[in-house]
C-alpha positions in Angstrom: 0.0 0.0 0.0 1.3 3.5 -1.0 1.9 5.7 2.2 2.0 9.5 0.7 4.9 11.4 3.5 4.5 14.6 1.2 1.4 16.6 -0.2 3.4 17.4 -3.5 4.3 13.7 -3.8 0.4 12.5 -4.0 -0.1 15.3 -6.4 2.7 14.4 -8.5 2.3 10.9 -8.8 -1.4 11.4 -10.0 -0.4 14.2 -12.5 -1.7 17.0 -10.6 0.1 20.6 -10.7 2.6 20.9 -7.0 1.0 23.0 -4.5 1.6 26.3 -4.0 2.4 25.8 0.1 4.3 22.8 0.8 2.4 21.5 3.7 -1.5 22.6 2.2 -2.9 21.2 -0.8 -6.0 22.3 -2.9 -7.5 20.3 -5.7 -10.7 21.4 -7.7 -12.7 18.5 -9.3 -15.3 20.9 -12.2 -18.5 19.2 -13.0 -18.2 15.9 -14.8 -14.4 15.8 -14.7 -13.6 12.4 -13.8 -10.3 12.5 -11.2 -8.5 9.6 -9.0 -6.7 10.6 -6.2 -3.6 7.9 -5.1 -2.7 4.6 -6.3 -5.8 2.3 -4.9 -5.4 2.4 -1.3 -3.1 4.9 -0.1 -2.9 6.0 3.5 -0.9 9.5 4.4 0.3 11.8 6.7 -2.1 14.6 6.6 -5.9 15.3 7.0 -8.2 15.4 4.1 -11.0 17.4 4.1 -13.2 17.2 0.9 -16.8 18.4 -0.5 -18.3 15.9 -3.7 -21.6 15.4 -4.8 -20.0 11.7 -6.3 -22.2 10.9 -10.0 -19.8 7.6 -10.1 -16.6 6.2 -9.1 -15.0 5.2 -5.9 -14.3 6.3 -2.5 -13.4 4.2 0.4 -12.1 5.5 3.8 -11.6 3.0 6.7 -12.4 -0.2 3.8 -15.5 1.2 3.9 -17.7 2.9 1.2 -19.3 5.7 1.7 -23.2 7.2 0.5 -22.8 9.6 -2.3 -26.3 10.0 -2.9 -25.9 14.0 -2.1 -23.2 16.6 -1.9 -21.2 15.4 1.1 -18.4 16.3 3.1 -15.8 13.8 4.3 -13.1 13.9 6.8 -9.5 11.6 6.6 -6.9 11.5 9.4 -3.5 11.0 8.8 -2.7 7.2 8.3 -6.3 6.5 7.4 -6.9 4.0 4.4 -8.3 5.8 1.8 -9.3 5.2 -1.8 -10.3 7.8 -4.5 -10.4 6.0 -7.9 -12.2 6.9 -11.6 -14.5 9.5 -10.2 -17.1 12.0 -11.8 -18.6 14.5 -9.8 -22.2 15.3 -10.5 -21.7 19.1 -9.4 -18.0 20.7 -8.8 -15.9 19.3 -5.9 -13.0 20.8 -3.8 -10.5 18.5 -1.6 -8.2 20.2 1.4 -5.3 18.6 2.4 -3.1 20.0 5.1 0.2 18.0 6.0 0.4 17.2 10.2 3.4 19.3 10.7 1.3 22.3 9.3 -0.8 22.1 13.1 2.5 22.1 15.4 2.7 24.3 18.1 -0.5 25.9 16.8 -3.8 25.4 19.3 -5.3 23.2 16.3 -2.8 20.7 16.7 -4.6 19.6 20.0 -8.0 20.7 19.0 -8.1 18.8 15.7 -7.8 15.3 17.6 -10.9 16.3 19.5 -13.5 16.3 16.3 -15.1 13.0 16.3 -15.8 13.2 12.6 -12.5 12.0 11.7 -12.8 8.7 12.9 -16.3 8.8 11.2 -17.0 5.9 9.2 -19.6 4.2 6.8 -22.6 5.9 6.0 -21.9 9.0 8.2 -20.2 11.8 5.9 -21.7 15.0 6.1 -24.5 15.2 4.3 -25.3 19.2 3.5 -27.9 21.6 2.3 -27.4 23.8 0.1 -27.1 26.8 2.2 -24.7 24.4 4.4 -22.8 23.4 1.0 -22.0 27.7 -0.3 -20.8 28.3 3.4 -18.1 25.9 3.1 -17.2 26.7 -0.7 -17.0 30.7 0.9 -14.2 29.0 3.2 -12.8 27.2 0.9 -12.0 30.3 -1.3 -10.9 32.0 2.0 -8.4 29.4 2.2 -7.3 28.9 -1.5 -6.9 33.1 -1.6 -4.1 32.8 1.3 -2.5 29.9 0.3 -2.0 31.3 -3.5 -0.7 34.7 -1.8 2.8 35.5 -1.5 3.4 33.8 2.2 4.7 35.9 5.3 4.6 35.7 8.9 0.9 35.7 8.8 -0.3 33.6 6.6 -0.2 30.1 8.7 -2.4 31.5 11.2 -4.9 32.9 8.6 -5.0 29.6 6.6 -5.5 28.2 10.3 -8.3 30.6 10.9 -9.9 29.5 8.4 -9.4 25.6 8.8 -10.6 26.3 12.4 -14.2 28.4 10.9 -14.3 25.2 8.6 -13.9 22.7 11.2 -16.5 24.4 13.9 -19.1 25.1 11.0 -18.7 21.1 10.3 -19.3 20.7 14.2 -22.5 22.6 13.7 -23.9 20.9 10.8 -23.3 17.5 12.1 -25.1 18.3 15.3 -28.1 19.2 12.8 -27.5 16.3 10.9 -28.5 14.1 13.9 -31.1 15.9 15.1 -32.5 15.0 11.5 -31.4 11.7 12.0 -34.1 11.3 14.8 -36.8 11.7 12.7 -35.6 9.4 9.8 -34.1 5.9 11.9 -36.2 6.4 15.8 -34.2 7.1 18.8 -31.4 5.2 18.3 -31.6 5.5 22.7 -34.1 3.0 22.6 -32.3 1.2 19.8 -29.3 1.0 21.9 -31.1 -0.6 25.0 -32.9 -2.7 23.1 -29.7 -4.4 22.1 -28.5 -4.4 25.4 -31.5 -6.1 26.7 -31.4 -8.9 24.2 -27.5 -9.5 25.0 -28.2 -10.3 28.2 -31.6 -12.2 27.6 -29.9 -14.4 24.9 -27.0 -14.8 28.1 -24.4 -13.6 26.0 -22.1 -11.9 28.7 -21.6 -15.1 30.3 -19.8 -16.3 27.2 -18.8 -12.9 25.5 -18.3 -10.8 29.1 -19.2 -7.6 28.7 -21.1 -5.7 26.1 -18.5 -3.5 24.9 -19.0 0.3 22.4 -17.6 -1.6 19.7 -19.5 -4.3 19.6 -23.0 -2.1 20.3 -21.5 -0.2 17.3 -21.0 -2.8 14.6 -24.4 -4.0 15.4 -26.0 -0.7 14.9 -24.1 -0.2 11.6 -22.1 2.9 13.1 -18.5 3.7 13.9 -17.5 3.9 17.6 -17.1 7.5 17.5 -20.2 8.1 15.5 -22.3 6.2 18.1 -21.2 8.1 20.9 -21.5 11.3 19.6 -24.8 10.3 18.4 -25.9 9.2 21.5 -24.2 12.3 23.4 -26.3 14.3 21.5 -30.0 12.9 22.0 -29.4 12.0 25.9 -26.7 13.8 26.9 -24.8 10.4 27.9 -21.8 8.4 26.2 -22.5 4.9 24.7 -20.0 3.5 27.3 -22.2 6.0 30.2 -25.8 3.8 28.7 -23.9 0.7 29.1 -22.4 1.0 32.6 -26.2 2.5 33.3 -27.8 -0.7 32.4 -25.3 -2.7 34.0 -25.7 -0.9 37.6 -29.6 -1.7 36.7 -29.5 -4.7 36.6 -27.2 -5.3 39.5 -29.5 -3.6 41.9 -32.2 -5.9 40.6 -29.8 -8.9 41.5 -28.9 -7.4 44.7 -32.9 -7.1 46.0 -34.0 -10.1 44.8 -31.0 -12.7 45.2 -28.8 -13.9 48.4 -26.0 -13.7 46.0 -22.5 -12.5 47.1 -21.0 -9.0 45.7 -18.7 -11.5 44.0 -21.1 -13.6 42.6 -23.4 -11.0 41.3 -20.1 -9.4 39.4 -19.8 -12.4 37.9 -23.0 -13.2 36.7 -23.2 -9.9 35.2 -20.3 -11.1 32.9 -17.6 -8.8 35.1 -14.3 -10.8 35.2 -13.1 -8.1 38.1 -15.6 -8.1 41.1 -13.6 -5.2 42.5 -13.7 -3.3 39.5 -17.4 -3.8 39.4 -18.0 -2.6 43.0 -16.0 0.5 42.0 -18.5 1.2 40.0 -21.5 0.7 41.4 -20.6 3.5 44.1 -19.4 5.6 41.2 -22.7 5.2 39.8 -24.9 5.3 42.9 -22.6 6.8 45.9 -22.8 3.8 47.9 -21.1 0.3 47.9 -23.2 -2.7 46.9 -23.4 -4.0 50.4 -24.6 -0.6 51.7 -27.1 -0.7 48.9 -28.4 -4.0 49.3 -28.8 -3.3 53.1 -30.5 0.3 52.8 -32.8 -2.3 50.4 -33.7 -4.3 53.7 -33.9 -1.9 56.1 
């Protein structure tokens, strides 16, 4: 697999003019020009931030493919697998790509990590309307006019400025997008539990242990990230936060309606450490199990 240490030498290997900064990159698909971008899977060491309404063609990130049915946004961390073959955009298309190196010592280079949307997967670009679409193409000319200016002492904290608008704006959207979400797929809350429930009615944490995010995640079709941020935004709690909230539920149903030890009820609920379990409990409900069980009684 082709690993790309240099925007200039993606660009040069797929015939595309060198860029005019060395560590940001800006491509412009027009409509109906078919482009490829890297030799099949490539992986890289910068972020790739592009807009394409996709009429045909390929693109893969994470081995998996992606919804093109509208004009979409999608978001590649360095070292990602990504493939951009033999496409033809249905409407023009712009791709960002700004080299790791370009964020040090910079606030971004922390912040960057902290957007969820990289680590995005299938079926969850950004899916934009069209008022949503000229905002980021306004940016996106913000960006391309500083990078194609003659460069001084300013100019990486402007094109940074800009990245940063980009990013937050993306924030926004997506919080829109799953609000919308709601309406089209249910409360994927009540989704959630419901897998929950059935994992322990079908006994399954007595031979798999513990539900874990990732598992909840590949069963709901989602990435990790996506679910959590998902679920952070229609309750207010993680995916791991609904799972240890389940968990402590059913414990205290054990606990009132068993003789069962601390120990014992760990273990039934599929916890391997029963210390680790009563560590939680009083994180969850102030008190130890033993002090619940007994304020139970009394």
């Amino acid at each position: 697999m082709k690993h790309y240490k240099t925007i200039n030498e993606l660009t040069k290997t797929n015939g595309y003019p060198p860029s005019e900064h060395p560590l940001v990159g800006l491509l412009t698909c027009r409509e109906l020009v078919a482009c490829s971008i890297g030799e099949s899977e490539f992986t890289s060491d910068f972020y790739i931030i592009a807009l394409k309404k996709i009429k045909s063609g390929l693109f893969n990130y994470g081995r998996t493919r992606y919804d093109h049915d509208n004009g979409s946004m999608y978001f590649t961390r360095p070292r990602q697998v990504v493939e951009i073959n033999n496409i033809e955009t249905a409407e023009k298309a712009f791709v960002i790509m700004i080299h790791e190196d370009f964020f040090i010592s910079h606030p971004l280079h922390e912040e960057i990590r902290k957007y969820g949307f990289f680590d995005y997967e299938i079926n969850e670009a950004l899916h934009l309307s069209a008022n949503e679409e000229q905002i980021m193409w306004e940016i996106y000319r913000k960006i391309e006019r500083e990078v194609n200016n003659n460069q001084d002492e300013y100019s990486r904290d402007i094109i940074l400025a800009h990245v940063d608008s980009l990013l937050k704006y993306s924030q926004r959207f997506y919080k829109r997008q799953f609000i919308n979400r709601v309406v089209l797929s249910g409360k994927l809350a009540t989704r959630f539990t419901a897998l929950l429930a059935g994992y322990f009615d079908q006994k399954l944490h007595l031979s798999q242990g513990l539900p874990t995010v990732k598992f909840m995640a590949a069963e709901l079709n989602t990435s990790t990230r996506y679910l959590t941020d998902l679920l952070k935004e229609q309750t207010g709690k993680t995916a791991l936060d609904h799972i240890h909230s389940f968990l402590i539920e059913e414990a205290k149903n054990m606990l009132r309606s068993t003789d069962n030890t601390v120990a014992e009820t760990a273990y039934q609920l599929g916890f391997e450490n029963p210390p680790y379990f009563s560590r939680l409990f009083k994180k969850e409900t102030g008190v130890s199990p033993n002090q619940y069980r007994e304020q139970f009684l009394n």
